[in-house]
DRENDOPA-200164 format. One line per field, with one value per residue (C-alpha): residue in one letter; x, y, z. Coordinates in steps of 0.05 Angstrom, whole numbers, plus 5000, padded with zeros to 4 digits. Each point is the difference from the previous one (the first is absolute). Last residue first. Layout:
<sites>
kolfi [A ...]
X [X ...]
Y [Y ...]
Z [Z ...]
</sites>
This chain:
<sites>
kolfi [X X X X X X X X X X X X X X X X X X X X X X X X X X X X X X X X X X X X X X X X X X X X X X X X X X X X X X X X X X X X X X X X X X X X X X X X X X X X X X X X X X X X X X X X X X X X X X X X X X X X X X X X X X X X X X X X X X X X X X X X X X X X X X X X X X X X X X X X X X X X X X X X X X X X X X X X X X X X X X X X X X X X X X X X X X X X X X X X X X X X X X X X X X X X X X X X X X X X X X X X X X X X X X X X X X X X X X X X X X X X X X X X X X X X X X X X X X X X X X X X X X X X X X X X X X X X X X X X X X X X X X X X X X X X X X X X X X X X X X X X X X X X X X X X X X X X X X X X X X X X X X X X X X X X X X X X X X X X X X X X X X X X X X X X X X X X X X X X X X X X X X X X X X X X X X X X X X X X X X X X X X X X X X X X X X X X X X X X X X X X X X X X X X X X X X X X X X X X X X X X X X X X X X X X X X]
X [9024 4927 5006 4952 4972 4955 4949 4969 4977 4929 5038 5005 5056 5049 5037 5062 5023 5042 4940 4952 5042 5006 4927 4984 4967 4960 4984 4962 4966 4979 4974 4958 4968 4986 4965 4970 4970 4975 4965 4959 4984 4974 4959 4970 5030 4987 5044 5065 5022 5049 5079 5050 5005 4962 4944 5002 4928 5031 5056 4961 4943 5069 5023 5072 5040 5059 5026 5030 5071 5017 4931 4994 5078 5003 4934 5034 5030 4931 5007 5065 4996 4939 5016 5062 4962 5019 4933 5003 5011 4935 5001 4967 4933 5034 5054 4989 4922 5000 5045 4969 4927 5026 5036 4940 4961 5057 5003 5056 4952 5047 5071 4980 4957 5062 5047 4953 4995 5074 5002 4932 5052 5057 4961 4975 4950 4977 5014 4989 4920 5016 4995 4930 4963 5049 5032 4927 4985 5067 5003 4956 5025 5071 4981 4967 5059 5048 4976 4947 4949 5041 5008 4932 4993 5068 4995 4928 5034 5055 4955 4958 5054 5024 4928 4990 5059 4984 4932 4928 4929 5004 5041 5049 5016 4982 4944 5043 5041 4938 4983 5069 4994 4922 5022 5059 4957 5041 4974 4921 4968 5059 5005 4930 4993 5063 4967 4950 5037 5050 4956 4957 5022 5017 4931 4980 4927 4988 4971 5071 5020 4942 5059 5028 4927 5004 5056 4984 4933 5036 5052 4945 5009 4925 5028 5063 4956 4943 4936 4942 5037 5007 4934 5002 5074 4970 4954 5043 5049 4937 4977 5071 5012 4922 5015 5067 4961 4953 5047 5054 5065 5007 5031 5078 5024 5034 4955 4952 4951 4926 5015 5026 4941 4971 5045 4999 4924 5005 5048 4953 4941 5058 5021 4923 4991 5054 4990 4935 4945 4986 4961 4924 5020 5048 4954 4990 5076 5009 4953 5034 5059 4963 4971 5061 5028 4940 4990 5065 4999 5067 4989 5055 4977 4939 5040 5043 4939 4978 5057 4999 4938 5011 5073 4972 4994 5072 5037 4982 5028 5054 5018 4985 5055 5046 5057 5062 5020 5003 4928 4979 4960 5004 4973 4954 4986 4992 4940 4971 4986 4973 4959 4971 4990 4963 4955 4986 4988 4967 5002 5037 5036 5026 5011 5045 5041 5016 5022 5045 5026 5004 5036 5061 5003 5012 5048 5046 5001 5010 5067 5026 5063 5059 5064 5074 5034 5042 5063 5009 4931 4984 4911 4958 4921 4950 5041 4968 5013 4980 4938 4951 5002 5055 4997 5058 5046 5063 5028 5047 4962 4994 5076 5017 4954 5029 4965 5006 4937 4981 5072 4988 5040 5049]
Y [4415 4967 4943 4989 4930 5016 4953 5007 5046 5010 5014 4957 5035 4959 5047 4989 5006 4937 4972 5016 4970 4931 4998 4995 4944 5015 5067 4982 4940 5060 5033 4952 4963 5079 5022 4936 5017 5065 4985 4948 5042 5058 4946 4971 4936 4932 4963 5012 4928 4980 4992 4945 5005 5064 4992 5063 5033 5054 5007 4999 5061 5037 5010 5027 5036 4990 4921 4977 4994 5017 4961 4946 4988 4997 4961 4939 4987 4973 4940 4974 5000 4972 4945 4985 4991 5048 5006 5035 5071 4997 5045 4964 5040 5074 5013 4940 4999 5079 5012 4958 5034 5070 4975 4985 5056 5050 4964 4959 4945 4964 5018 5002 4941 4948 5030 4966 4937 4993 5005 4941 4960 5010 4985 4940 4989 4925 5005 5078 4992 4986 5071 5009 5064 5047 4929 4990 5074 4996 4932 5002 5068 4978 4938 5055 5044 4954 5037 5035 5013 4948 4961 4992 4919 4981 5042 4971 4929 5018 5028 4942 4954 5034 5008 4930 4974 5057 4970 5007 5024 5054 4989 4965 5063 4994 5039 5061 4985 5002 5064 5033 4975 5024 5064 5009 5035 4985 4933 5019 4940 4946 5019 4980 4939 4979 5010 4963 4943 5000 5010 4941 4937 5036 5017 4933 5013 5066 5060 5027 5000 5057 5056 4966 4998 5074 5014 4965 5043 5065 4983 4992 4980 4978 4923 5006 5013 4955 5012 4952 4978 5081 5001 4931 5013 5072 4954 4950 5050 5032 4927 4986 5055 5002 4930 5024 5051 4956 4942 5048 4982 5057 4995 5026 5070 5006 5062 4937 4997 5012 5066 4956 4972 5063 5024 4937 4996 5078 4982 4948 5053 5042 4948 4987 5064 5004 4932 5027 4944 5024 5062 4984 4983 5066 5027 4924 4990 5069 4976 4930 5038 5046 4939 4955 5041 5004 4929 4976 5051 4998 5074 5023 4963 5040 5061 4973 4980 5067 5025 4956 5004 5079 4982 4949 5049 5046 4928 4973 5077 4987 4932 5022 5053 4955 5026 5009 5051 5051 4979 4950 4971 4930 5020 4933 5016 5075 4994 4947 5044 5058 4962 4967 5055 5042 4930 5000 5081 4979 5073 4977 4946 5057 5048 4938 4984 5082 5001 4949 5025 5075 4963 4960 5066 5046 4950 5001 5068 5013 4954 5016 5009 5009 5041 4974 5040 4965 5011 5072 5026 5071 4997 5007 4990 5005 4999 5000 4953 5020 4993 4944 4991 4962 5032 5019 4978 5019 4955 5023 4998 4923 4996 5050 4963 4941 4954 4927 4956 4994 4974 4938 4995 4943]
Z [6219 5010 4965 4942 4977 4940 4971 4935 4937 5041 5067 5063 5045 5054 5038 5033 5072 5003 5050 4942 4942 5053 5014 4925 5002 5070 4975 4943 5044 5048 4944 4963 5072 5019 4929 5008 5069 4981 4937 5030 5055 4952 4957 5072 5034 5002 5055 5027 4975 5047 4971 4992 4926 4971 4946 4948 4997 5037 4952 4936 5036 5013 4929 5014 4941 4956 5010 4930 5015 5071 5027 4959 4999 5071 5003 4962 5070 5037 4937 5014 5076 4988 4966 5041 5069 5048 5027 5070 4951 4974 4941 4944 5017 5010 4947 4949 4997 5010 4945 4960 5008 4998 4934 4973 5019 4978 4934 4973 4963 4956 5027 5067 4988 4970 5054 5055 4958 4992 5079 4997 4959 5040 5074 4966 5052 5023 5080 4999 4990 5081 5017 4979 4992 4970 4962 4974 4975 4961 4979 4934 4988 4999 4950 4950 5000 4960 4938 5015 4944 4948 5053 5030 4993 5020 5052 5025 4992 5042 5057 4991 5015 5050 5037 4992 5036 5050 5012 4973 5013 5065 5060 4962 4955 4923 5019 5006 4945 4955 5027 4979 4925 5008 5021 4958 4936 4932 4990 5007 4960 5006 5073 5015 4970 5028 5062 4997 4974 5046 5064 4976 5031 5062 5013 5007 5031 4959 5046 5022 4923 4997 4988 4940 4981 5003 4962 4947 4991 5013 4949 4951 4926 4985 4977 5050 5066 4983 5036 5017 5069 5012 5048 5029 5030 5036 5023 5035 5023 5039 5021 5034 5039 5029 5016 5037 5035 5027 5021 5038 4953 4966 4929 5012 4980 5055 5026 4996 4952 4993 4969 4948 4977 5004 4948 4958 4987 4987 4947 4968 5001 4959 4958 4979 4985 4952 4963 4984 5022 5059 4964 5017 5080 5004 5060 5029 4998 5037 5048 5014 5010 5051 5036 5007 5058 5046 4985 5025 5062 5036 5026 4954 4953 4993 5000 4938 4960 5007 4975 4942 4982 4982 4969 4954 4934 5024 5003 4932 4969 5039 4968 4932 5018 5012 5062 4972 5042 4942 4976 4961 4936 4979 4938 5008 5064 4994 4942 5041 5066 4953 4968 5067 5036 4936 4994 5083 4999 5061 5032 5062 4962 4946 5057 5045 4934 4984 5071 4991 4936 5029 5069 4955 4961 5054 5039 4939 4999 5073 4995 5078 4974 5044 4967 5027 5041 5050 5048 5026 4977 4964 5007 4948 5011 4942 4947 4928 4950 4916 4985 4989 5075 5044 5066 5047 5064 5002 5055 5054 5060 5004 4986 5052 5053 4995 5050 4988 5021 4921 4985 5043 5060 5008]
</sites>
């Protein structure tokens, strides 16, 4: 069976109002009348504004070695866990914009497999910040360029190398980016960032599996109403990472129990979500009704376009494997009829590209205008696959802001 990406439908991909969201009011950029699909695409320019000015506002402050004005600014966000619309933490961008100079020069010099070459600029940035390592801050972002390079030494799997140089290169970046938060406690100075990042160092521990709860309870109790770290922990709850599926139910249920009054049932589907996308066999312990309550436990809580961009890609495109006719995600790939006729109004392309697809070759890194192409196609083409039957009746399936209409054409 053909993937939905390798289906043409050229009416559908022509048929999408495509426009900005600004401060303003929405402004078409491209309208065209379309026998089966209009539904507006939104690229999210404001959101992609601010996640570059804080970056770029992180790489000025490093360049000028504003260190103290860096590091205010980095724990002010933190501890307001402050965000933009795509959820992404500003702290977190702000970390990224002062080690984005090392960073790309660390990435050339891995790209020649040179160890040294690629520990040199972090090493320099820790040698420019030497009298401030102490701040919390500035430590987390040395830490974070630890990590990066780390994981530039990795596999397009994901996996630690396994060449002897590279892996020892690997190993001693995690190993100092864990020596540089050991003084630091995430719940005592209130930092998600913090928590976050030794949950990310659980490669470096010997018994990683021992700790993966812990951590990340840590983590969710400080920044409950954010989903990354829920989603995260579900990730390395996988067997290919720190845990098991027994482990990742249990911790799924725990995490709902522990986030109900912010989500209700919702916390145990965000556990699973990124883990089912990525691993098939999470089905064996899934309580398909539980993580369906979950689903309507979000849409109700958190029914914003993101969000339900993010569902509705999950359900439509990820759960869709049509060789798996396993109960559970029969169950689960239906709920995106009512995502997408009830609470469905526009296409955010960026989600759907970053959506994992069952059964199909990673195409690869991409630029922003690439990215936004291919999920504008995966969204669309699964649009039309679900309501293939309106289409081939000759009706018209319209996304508007006060909800779907299906219109026939008599």
């Amino acid at each position: 069976m053909p993937s939905l990406l390798s289906r043409a439908i050229p009416t559908v991909a022509n048929a999408a109002q495509t426009r900005d969201r600004t401060d303003g009011p929405s402004r078409p950029r491209h309208r065209h009348d379309s026998p089966a699909i209009s539904i507006p695409v939104v690229a999210q320019p404001k959101t992609l504004r601010a996640r570059a000015a804080h970056v770029k506002k992180g790489r000025h402050l490093a360049r000028q070695e504003s260190w103290n004005t860096l590091a205010k600014l980095i724990r002010t966000a933190d501890r307001r866990r402050l965000a933009v619309g795509d959820g992404a933490l500003v702290a977190e961008l702000l970390a990224a914009g002062a080690r984005a100079d090392a960073m790309e020069a660390a990435r050339e010099a891995v790209s020649r497999s040179d160890p040294l070459g690629a520990r040199y600029p972090v090493s320099s940035l820790e040698a420019a910040i030497e009298d401030d390592a102490s701040d919390v801050a500035l430590a987390l972002v040395l830490a974070l360029a630890h990590i990066d390079v780390a994981r530039l030494w990795c596999g397009a799997d994901g996996l630690p190398p396994v060449i002897e140089d590279q892996h020892r290169a690997y190993s001693g970046h995690l190993a100092d980016a864990a020596r540089l938060i050991a003084p630091f406690d995430p719940l005592e100075l209130d930092s998600p960032l913090l928590a976050s990042l030794r949950c990310r160092l659980l490669a470096a521990d010997l018994r990683p599996r021992d700790r993966v709860a812990d951590d990340y309870e840590d983590l969710i109790d400080l920044a409950p109403n954010t989903p990354g770290p829920l989603r995260a922990l579900g990730r390395d709850l996988l067997p290919r990472r720190f845990g098991n599926y027994e482990m990742l139910d249990t911790e799924a249920r725990r995490s709902a129990a522990r986030t109900g009054d912010v989500w209700g049932q919702g916390g145990y589907a965000w556990v699973y979500l990124d883990a089912l996308a990525l691993d098939p066999g999470a089905l064996r312990r899934i309580d398909a009704e539980l993580f369906v309550a979950g689903l309507h436990d979000i849409v109700e809580r958190c029914g914003d376009q993101h969000t339900i961009n993010v569902l509705a890609a999950f359900t439509g495109l990820s759960m869709s494997s049509k060789g798996d006719r396993r109960p559970a995600r029969i169950r689960i790939a239906a709920c995106f009829d009512w995502i997408a006729r009830d609470h469905l109004r526009e296409v955010h392309p960026l989600v759907w590209d970053a959506a994992p697809t069952p059964g199909t070759a990673d195409a690869g890194p991409q630029d922003l205008a690439g990215q936004i192409a291919r999920g504008k196609s995966r969204a669309l083409s699964t649009l039309a696959d679900h309501f293939a039957l309106e289409i081939a009746a000759g009706q018209r399936i319209e996304f508007h802001p006060e909800g779907l209409r299906v219109l026939s054409d008599g």
